[in-house]
Each structure stands twice: as structure tokens, then as C-alpha cells.
FIZATOR-873147 format. One record per residue (C-alpha): x, y, z. Coordinates in steps of 0.2 Angstrom, whole numbers, padded with zeros to 4 digits, always signed. Layout:
residues N
XYZ...
end
This chain:
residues 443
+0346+0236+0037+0333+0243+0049+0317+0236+0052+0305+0239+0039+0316+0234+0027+0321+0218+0036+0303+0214+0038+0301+0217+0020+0313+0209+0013+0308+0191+0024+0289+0195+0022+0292+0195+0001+0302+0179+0003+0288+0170+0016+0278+0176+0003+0286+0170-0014+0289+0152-0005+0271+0152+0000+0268+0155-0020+0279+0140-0023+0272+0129-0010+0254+0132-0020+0263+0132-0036+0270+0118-0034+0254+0110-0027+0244+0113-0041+0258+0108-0052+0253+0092-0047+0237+0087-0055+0244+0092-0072+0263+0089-0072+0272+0089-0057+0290+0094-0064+0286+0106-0077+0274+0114-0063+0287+0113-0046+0302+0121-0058+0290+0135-0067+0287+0139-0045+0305+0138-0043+0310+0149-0059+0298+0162-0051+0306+0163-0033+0323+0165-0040+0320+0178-0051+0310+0189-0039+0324+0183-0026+0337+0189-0037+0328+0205-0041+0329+0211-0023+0346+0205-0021+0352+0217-0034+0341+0231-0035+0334+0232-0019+0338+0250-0010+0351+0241+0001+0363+0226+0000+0349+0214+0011+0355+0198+0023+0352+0185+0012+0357+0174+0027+0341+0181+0036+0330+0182+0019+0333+0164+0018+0329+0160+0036+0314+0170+0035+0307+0161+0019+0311+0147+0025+0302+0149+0042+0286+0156+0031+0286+0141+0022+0285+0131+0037+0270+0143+0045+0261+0142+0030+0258+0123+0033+0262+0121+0048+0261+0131+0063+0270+0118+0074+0283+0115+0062+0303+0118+0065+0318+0117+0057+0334+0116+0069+0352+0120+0062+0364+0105+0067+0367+0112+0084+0350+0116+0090+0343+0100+0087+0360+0093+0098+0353+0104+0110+0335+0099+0106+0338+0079+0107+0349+0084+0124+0335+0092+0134+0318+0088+0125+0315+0073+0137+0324+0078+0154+0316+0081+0167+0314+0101+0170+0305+0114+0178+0294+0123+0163+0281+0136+0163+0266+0128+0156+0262+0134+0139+0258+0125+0123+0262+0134+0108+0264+0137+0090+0271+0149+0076+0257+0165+0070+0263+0179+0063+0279+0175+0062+0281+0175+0081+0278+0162+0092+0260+0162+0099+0251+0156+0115+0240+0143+0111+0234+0140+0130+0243+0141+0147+0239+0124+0159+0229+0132+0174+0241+0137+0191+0255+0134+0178+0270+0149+0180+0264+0156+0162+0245+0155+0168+0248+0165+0187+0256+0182+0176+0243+0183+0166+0249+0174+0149+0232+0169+0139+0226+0161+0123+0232+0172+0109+0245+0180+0118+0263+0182+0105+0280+0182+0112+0290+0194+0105+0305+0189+0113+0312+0175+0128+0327+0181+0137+0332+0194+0125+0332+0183+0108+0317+0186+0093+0304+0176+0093+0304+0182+0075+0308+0165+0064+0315+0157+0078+0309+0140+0076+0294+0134+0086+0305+0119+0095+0320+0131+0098+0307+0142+0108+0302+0128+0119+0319+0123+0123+0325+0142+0129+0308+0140+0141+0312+0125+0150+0327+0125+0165+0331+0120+0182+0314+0123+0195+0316+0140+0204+0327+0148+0190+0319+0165+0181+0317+0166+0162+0310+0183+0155+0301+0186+0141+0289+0202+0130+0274+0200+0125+0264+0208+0112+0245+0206+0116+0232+0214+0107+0228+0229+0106+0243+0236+0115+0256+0241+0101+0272+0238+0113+0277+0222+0120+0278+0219+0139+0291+0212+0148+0284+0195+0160+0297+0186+0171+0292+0167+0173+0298+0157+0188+0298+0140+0180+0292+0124+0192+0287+0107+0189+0272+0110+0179+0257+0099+0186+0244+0095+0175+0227+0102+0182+0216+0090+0191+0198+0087+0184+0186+0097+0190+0165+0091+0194+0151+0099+0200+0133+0098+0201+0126+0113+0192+0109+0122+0193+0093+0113+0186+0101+0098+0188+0117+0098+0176+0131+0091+0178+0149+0100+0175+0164+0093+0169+0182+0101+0168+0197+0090+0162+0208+0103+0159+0221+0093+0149+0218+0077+0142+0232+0069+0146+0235+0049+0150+0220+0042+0165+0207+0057+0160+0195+0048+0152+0195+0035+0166+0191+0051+0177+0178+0057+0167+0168+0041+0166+0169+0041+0185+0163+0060+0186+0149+0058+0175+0144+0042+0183+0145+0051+0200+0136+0064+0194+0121+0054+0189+0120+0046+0204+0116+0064+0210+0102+0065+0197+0111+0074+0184+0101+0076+0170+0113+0081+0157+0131+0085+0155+0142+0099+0150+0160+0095+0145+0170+0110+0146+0185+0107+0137+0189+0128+0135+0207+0130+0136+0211+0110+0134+0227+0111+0124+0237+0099+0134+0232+0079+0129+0236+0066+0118+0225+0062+0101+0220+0043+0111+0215+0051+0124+0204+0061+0115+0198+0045+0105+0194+0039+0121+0183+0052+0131+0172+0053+0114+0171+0035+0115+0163+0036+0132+0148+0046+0125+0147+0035+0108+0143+0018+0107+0147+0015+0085+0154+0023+0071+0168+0032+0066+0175+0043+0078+0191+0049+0068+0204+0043+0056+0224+0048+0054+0231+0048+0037+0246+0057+0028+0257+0056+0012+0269+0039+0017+0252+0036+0033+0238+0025+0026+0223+0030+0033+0219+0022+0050+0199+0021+0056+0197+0023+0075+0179+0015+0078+0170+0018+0093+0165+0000+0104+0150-0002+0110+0158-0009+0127+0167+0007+0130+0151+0020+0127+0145+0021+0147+0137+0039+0147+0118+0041+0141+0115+0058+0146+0113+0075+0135+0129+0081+0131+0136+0099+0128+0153+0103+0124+0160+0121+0126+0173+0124+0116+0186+0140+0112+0203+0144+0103+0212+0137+0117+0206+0118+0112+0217+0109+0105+0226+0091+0100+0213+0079+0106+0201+0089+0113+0199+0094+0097+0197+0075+0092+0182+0074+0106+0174+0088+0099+0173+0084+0081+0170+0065+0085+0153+0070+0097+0146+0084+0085+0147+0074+0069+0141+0058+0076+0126+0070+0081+0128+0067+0100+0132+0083+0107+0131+0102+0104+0144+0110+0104+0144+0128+0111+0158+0141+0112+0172+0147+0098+0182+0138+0085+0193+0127+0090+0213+0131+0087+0219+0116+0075+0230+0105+0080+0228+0087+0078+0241+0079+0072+0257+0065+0071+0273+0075+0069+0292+0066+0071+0311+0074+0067+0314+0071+0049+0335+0072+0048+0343+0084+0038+0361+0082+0028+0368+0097+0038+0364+0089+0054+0350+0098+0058+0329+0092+0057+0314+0096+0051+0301+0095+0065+0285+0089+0053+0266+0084+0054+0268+0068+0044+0249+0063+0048+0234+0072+0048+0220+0067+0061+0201+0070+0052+0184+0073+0058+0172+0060+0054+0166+0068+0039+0183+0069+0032+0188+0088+0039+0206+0088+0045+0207+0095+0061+0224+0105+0061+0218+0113+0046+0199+0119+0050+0197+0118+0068+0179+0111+0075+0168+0126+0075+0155+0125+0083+0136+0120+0079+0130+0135+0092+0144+0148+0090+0147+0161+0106+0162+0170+0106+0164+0185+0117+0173+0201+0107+0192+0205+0111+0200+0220+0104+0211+0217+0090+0226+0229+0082+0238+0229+0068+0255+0224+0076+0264+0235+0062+0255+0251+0067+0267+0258+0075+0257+0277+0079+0244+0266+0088+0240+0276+0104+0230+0262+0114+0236+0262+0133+0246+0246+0137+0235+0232+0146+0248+0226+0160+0250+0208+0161+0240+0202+0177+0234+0187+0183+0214+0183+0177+0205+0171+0190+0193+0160+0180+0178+0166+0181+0162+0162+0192+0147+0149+0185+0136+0166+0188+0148+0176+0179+0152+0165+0165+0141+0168+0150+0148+0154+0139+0143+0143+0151+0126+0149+0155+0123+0147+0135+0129+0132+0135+0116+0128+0150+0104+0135+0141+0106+0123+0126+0107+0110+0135+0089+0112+0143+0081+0122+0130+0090+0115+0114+0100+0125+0104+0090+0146+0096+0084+0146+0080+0095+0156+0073+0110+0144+0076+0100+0129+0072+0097+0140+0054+0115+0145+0054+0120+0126+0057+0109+0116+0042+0110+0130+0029+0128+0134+0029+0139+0125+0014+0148+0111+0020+0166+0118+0016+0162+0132+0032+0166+0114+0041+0150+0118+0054+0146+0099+0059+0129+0091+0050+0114+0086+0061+0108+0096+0078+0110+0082+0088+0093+0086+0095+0089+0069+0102+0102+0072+0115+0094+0088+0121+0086+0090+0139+0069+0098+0139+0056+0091+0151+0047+0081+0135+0064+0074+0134+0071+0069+0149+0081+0050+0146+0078+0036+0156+0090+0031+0166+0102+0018+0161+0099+0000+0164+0112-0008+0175
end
């Protein structure tokens, strides 16, 4: 079966398990049997169907696998299933200690997607970006290769090559990359003193001891006569959901800051004490598709509680509790069993936070099926970060911080609906303008 037809045939069947995901869904509310086994009745009649009457005799080996991984995307872009062996292999190697290349990923398209690369990691020095796919690591598909499976053919001993293609937009042919995996290190925090008196802030991961280190930064900063503060948390993907908890808390003194809930998870409040909130100075957070886990919980937690703007480009969606759910084969499904939520009630994985001052510079985009495309490959090479003169997203993000937020965005911000997800409130007590310049914090 060539291509087309394969991708057909798996596409229909991601598809028709889609319809009875949804189906059964919305079964629910009215009768959940009669509604799940009408979904059912559905896919195996269209699945038989193209079994007998499609041109050729398809795999339905592969249709299955591919229905099955579509399923999984569809509600889940971190989810994996494992055959028996793979998660032997998966169990084996998940907590050894390895060399890696320094990605964090998740399934789009069907392929396996970079969701940010750690800063001086492997992946990171060849170039390898947010939104980058992976069309193939050392020779296999990516193509409903689960997302776990993926992870585990990345790691290996320091100092050994793995080689990989990627498809980035809007180059129509993937690129071949070879990685030198290493111990991956994760970045250390980054502080400086900005013009006009701003402080900056760059975590880079959020990962166990950083919001200790932030506390100290911002404190230091202040000393200095910081006047306000921008978090940078562009490209954050690597982190824990408490630590995120915890670096909101430093900049909120009450209220809710999150809560995790799930099917067979009651719902668990994390509230913010006062003890732990030690920075008073305007806050702007910048933000991008490269933020994730509990970044994103930091986010959400200081633009809803109306403490910060936040400046930059959706967030990618990913906050969540997942665990290995056992199979009788032998095999697991890798699962979000627990959703984290904003403090309106927005699940995180499913929305993103987008942002109360959107700023998004333009990428090219293309059709990955459009074969005739004639767009000259982009080669894959390293991209220093840029310079704080050259780096617009921040200069906006200056600019809200010392002159508040444009109309237009504060317009855009408290007329959307609230199913856009855009956080309530401006937060305009927290902005530096010279009527507005807060006191210093009593010791």
C-alpha cells in the first residue's frame, strides 16, 4: 500500500475513533450505553467498509495502530500506548541514568513534535526549535510511534550519536540532524538589571530549587532599585507543576492559585500563604508556545489573580498528572489521569494561558502533505538567543510594564467572551508608571 493510501486509510480510522470518543462523550448526559454502542456500531461499519471495498487489501494491523494513536492525540498529546515489550524496555531505561539530548516533547500531527529544547542542550546547539516535528529518529517513523517509545530511542550512553529528520515549516522535505547526546544540565537562572530600572528574570526550567533562586534574584534586584520585574518564562517547558505553584506564590500573598482534578482525582485547591508571597514589585510575565508544565501553572495563577500581565504567545498546554495504566497484553497506557486548572476553572492542558497583551512574531507555515511545494529547504543551524536590543517581545513586555498595557489589548482583553480563555482583570494596580511607582517593602 503506498503512501497516500496508508495515510488515508489511518487518517479515516484516527478519524472515526475521534467520532467515537465524541460520541460516546455526549452519549453520556443521556444514556451512556445506548450512546458508546451506537459510536461503536458506527466505527465498525465504516471499518468494515474499507476493509472490503477499499481499492486494496489495507493493513489492518497498521489501521488499528493508527486509530489507535489518533485516539490518543485527540485527548492527549502526551499520551502513549506501549506493546508488552516496549514498556519492558520503557520501565528498563526510563529512570537510568543517561546521556539525552534535551527536548521535551509531545505527539501533533501525527508525528512527534518539539515542544522546547533546554538551552545549550544537544537538540538546542543544531538548531532544533519549538515547533519543530520529527519525522524520523535513527531511521524509524515517528508516524504513530508512541510519544514514550520516542523518548526512549533518544536517550543512550553520553558521547554516542543518534540521528534524526525533521520536518519544519515551511520546508516540504525533512532534514537529517545528528545529536551527540550528553548529560543534559538544566540551564541556570539568568538576572539582570534592565534599562529604566527593570529587573530581568530567566529561569529557563522550572525544576526543583528555582523558586528559591528567584526569590533571591528579585530580592537582589531590588536592592539595586529595581522598580519592576519581568519573568521571562519563553521556552520553560522543563519544571514540575509545584514548582510552578511555588514561584506564583512568591508574587501572591491569598487566593487560589490552582487546583488538580480528574475522573477517579477529587479536586485538590492549592492556596497561596501569605508567608510565602516576598515580591511586591510590578510583575510581567512573557510568555510563548514553548511554555509549558508549570510554567504554565505560574502564568495562569498571576494573570487571573490580576497580579501580572502577561505578554507574549499562547502557551503550549501541558499541565498535568499522568501514571502507566497496565494493560492485559502486558503492555500500558501512558495517561493524564488529572487535569491542573487555572483559577477560573480553565484546564491548562486543554487551553493553554493566552496571554492578556498578545505579541507573536509571524512564522511561515505550510501544508506537510503538499508534496509540489517548492520553498527552498531552511538548513537546520544553531539560533543564538537574541540580544535585549534586539529582542522585541521583550521590549513590549518593557513597554507594558512602564506604560501599562495599549488600548487595543486592554479592549481585546475585557470585551472577549470568556470561553477565548483570555484572563479577567488588567492587573493595572501592578503596573509601573511614574504615578505608580510602589513603595518599598517594609522589612
Amino acid at each position: 500500500m503506498n503512501s497516500r493510501a496508508r495515510f488515508f486509510v489511518v487518517s479515516t480510522s484516527a478519524f472515526l475513533v475521534l467520532l467515537l470518543l465524541v460520541g460516546a462523550h455526549l452519549g453520556k448526559s443521556a444514556s451512556t450505553e445506548e450512546g458508546a454502542y451506537r459510536q461503536f456500531k458506527v466505527f465498525t461499519d465504516v471499518l468494515s467498509r474499507v476493509k472490503s471495498e477499499y481499492v486494496e487489501e489495507p493493513d489492518m494491523k497498521s489501521v488499528t495502530l493508527g486509530a489507535l494513536n489518533g485516539l490518543l492525540e485527540s485527548v492527549d498529546p502526551f499520551a502513549s500506548y506501549l506493546n508488552a515489550e516496549q514498556y519492558k524496555q520503557y520501565l528498563k531505561e526510563k529512570d537510568a541514568s543517561r546521556g539525552d539530548v534535551g527536548m521535551v516533547l509531545a505527539k501533533r500531527y501525527g508525528y512527534v513534535g518539539v515542544v522546547s529544547a533546554l538551552p545549550d542542550s544537544p537538540a538546542a546547539k543544531q538548531g532544533i526549535s519549538t515547533g519543530d516535528l520529527i519525522e524520523s529518529i535513527k531511521g524509524i517513523a515517528t508516524r504513530d510511534m508512541p510519544l514514550a517509545y520516542a523518548e526512549i530511542l533518544l536517550k543512550g550512553q553520553p558521547g554516542t550519536d543518534v540521528e534524526i529528520s525533521l520536518l519544519r515549516m515551511p520546508d516540504p522535505e525533512p532534514q537529517k540532524v545528528t545529536l551527540t547526546r550528553a548529560v543534559v544540565l538544566m540551564p541556570v537562572l539568568n538576572a539582570r538589571m534592565l534599562p529604566e530600572q527593570i529587573g530581568y528574570i530567566q529561569p529557563g526550567s522550572l525544576t526543583a530549587g528555582k523558586a528559591v533562586e528567584i526569590s533571591n534574584a528579585a530580592r537582589s534586584l531590588e536592592k539595586q532599585g529595581a522598580k519592576g520585574l519581568i519573568l521571562d518564562l519563553r521556552n520553560c517547558a522543563m519544571g514540575t507543576p509545584g514548582e510552578g505553584i511555588a514561584v506564583a506564590n512568591l508574587f501572591v500573598g491569598s487566593g487560589l492559585l490552582t487546583y488538580l482534578e480528574g475522573q477517579q482525582q477529587p479536586r485538590k485547591d492549592y492556596q497561596a500563604e501569605a508567608a510565602k508571597a516576598v515580591v511586591r514589585l510590578p510583575l510581567v510575565v512573557t510568555t510563548n508556545s514553548g511554555t509549558a508544565d508549570g510554567a504554565e501553572i505560574a502564568a495562569s495563577a498571576l494573570l487571573e489573580s490580576k497580579r501580572a500581565e502577561v505578554v507574549g504567545g499562547r502557551t503550549f498546554g501541558d499541565a498535568a498528572v499522568r501514571r502507566a495504566i497496565t494493560m492485559e497484553d502486558g503492555g500500558a497506557l501512558i495517561l493524564s489521569v488529572a487535569k491542573f486548572y487555572s483559577p477560573q476553572g480553565k484546564a491548562i492542558q486543554d487551553t493553554g494561558v493566552i496571554p492578556s497583551v498578545p505579541y507573536v512574531e509571524s512564522e511561515p507555515t505550510a501544508d506537510l502533505e503538499d508534496e509540489a511545494a517548492e520553498t527552498p529547504p531552511r538548513p537546520v543551524t544553531p539560533q543564538a538567543p537574541p540580544k535585549p536590543e534586539d529582542d522585541k517581545l521583550l521590549k513590549k513586555a518593557i513597554e507594558v510594564l512602564t506604560k501599562g498595557p495599549s488600548a487595543e489589548a486592554a479592549s481585546t482583553r475585557t470585551e472577549a467572551p470568556i470561553d477565548r480563555n483570555v484572563g479577567q482583570g488588567s492587573g493595572r494596580d501592578n503596573i509601573l508608571t511614574p504615578m505608580n511607582v510602589p513603595k518599598q517593602p517594609s522589612k
